[in-house]
C-alpha positions as CSV (number, residue, x, y, z in Angstrom):
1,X,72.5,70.3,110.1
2,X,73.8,66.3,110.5
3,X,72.6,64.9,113.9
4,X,73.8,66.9,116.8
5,X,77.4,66.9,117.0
6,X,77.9,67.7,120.3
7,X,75.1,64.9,121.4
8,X,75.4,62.2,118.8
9,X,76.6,60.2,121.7
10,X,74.0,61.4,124.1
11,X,77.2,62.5,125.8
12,X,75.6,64.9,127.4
13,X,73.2,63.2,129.3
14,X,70.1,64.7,127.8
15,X,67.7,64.6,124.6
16,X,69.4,68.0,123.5
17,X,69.0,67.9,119.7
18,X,65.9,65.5,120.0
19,X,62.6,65.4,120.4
20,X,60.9,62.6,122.6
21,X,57.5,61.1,122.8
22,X,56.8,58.7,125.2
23,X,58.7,57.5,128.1
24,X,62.1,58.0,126.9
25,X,65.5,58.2,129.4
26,X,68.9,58.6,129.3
27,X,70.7,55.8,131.5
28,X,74.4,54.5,131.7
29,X,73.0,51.1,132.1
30,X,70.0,49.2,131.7
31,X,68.8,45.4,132.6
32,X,67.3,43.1,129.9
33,X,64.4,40.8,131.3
34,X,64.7,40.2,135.2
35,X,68.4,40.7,134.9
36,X,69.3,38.6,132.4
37,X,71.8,40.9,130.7
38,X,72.9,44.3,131.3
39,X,73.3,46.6,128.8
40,X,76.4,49.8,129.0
41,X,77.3,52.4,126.7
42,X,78.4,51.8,123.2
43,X,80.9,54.8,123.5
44,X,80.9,57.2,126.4
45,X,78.8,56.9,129.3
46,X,75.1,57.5,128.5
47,X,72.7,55.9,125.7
48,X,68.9,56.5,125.0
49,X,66.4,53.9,126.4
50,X,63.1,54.8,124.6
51,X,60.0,53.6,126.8
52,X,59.9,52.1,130.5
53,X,59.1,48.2,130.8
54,X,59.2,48.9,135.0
55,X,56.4,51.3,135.0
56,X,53.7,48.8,135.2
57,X,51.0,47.3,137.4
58,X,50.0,44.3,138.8
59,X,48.4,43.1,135.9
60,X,51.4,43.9,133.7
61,X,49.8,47.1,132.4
62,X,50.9,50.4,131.4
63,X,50.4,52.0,135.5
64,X,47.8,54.8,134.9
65,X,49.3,58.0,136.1
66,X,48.5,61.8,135.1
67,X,52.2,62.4,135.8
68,X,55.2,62.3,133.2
69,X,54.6,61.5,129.3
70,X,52.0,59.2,128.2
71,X,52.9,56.9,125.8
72,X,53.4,57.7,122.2
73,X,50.4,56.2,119.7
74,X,51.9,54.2,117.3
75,X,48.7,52.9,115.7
76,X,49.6,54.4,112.1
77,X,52.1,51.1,111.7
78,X,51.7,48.0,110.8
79,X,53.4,44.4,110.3
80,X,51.1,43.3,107.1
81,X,52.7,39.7,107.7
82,X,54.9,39.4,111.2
83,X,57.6,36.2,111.5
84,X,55.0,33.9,113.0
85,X,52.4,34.5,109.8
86,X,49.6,36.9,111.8
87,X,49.2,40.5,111.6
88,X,50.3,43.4,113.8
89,X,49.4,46.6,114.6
90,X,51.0,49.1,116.7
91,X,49.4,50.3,119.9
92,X,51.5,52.6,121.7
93,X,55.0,52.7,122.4
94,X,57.8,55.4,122.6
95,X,59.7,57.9,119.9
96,X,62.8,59.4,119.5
97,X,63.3,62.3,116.4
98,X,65.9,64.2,114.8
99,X,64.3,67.1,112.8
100,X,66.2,69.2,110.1
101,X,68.7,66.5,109.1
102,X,70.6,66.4,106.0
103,X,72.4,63.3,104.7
104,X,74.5,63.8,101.2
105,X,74.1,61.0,98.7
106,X,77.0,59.0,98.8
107,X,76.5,59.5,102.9
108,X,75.3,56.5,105.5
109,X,73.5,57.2,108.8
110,X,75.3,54.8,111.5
111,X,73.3,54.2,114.3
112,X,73.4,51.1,117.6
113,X,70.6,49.4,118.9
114,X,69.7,46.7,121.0
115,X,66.5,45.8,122.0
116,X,64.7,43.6,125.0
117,X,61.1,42.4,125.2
118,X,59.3,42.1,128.4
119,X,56.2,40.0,127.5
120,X,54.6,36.9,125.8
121,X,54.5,36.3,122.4
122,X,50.9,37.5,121.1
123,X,51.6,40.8,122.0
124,X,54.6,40.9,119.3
125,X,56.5,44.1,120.0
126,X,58.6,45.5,117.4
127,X,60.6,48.5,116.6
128,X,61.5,50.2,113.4
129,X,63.3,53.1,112.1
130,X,62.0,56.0,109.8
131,X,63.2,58.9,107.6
132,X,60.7,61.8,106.7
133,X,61.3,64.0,103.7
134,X,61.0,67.8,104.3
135,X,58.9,68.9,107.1
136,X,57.3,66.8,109.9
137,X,56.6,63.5,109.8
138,X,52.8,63.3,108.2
139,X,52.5,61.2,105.1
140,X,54.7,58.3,104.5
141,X,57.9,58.1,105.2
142,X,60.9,57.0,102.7
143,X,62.6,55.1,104.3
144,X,61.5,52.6,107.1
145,X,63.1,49.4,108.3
146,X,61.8,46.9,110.5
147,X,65.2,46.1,113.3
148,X,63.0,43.4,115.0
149,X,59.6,42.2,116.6
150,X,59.7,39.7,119.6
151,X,58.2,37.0,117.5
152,X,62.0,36.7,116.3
153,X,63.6,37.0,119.7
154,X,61.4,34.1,121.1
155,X,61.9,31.9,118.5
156,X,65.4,31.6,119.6
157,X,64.6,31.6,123.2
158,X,65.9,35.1,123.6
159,X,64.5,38.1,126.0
160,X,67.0,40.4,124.0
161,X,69.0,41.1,121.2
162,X,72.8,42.5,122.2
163,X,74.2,45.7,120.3
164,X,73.7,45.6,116.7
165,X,74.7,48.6,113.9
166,X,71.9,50.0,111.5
167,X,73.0,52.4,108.6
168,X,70.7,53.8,105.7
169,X,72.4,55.1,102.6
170,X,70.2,57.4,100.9
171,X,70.2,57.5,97.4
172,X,70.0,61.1,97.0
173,X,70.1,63.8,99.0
174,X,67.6,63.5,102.3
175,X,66.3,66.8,104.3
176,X,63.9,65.6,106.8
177,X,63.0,64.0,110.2
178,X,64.8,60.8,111.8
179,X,62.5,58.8,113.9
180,X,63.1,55.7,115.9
181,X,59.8,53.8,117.2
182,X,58.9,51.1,119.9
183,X,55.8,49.6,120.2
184,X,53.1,46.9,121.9
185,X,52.3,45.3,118.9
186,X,48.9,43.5,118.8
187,X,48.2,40.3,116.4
188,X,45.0,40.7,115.2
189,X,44.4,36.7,114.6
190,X,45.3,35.7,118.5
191,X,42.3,36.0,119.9
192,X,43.9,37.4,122.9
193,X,43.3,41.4,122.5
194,X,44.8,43.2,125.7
195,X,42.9,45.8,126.7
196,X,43.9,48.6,124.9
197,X,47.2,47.1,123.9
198,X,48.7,48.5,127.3
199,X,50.7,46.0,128.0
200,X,54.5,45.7,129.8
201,X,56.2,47.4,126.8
202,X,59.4,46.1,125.2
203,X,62.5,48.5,125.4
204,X,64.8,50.1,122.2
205,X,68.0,51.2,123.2
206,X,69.7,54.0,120.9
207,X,73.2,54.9,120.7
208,X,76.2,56.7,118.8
209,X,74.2,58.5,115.6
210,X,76.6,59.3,112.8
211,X,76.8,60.3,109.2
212,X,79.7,59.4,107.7
């Protein structure tokens, strides 16, 4: 199968065809920080936000609850060098997957994001993209691409970046696993460790996945 034709759009206001880890929602609109910006569908009238930046406490930590998902662990990525010249590893975060896709050489994956950061800049959240060959996602994947850290959105003064298009061409034919990651990201030279990296996460928002 491509992604799932009949929710490529998240038209119909669910994950059907996706798998979620995390705190993961389908909205019709979402606020960047303290209302900055708000965010509407690419096409139609739903996208995918993957994890909640609202759920938190005082403190601006992850609130500790034994209800709904906890938060995906992300600590098997890594920035080796991030924009500001410091490490970062992933903590936790959120995950959206699409399992038994196939992609033609020749094909492109089209996919819209946006994303908005909710916290200062030693915490360095970032999100990435990933394609898994064959079954599950264990091993390495072969294809990841970094679509942005906070570092990079602060350097500009920004709390989000607007609607952007990501497409992968494979060079031969792919079979595998899609996977779209947010994630606390903790710079190891800071100084400033946060207790268990559960911090106010940053939000990805997903929308309109295509081959073509």
């Amino acid at each position: 199968m491509a992604v799932p034709q009949d929710n490529r759009f998240f038209q119909r206001g669910g994950f059907e065809g996706f798998t979620t880890y995390g705190l993961c929602q389908i909205v019709t609109s979402f606020e960047a920080y303290r209302g900055v910006h708000t965010f509407h569908p690419v096409r139609g009238e739903f996208f995918a936000v993957l994890d909640d930046p609202r759920k938190i406490d005082g403190d601006g930590a992850r609130k500790k609850t034994s209800r709904g998902p906890k938060p995906a662990d992300t600590s098997y990525l890594s920035l080796s060098v991030d924009s500001d010249g410091r490490t970062t590893v992933g903590a936790d975060g959120a995950m959206l997957e699409c399992a038994n896709v196939k992609i033609d050489a020749g094909k492109s994956l089209w996919f819209h994001w946006a994303f908005s950061r909710f916290d200062w800049s030693p915490g360095n959240d970032f999100a990435v993209f990933e394609a898994y060959d064959g079954n599950g996602t264990q091993g390495s994947p072969v294809y990841r691409q970094l679509l942005t850290q906070s570092l990079d959105l602060e350097k500009t003064s920004q709390w989000y970046s607007d609607w952007r298009v990501c497409s992968w061409r494979p060079d031969t034919n792919f079979s595998g696993t899609l996977r779209w990651v947010v994630s606390n990201g903790l710079s190891t030279s800071t100084g400033l460790p946060r207790p268990g990296g559960a911090a106010r996460p940053s939000a990805l928002l997903i929308d309109c996945v295509e081959i073509d």
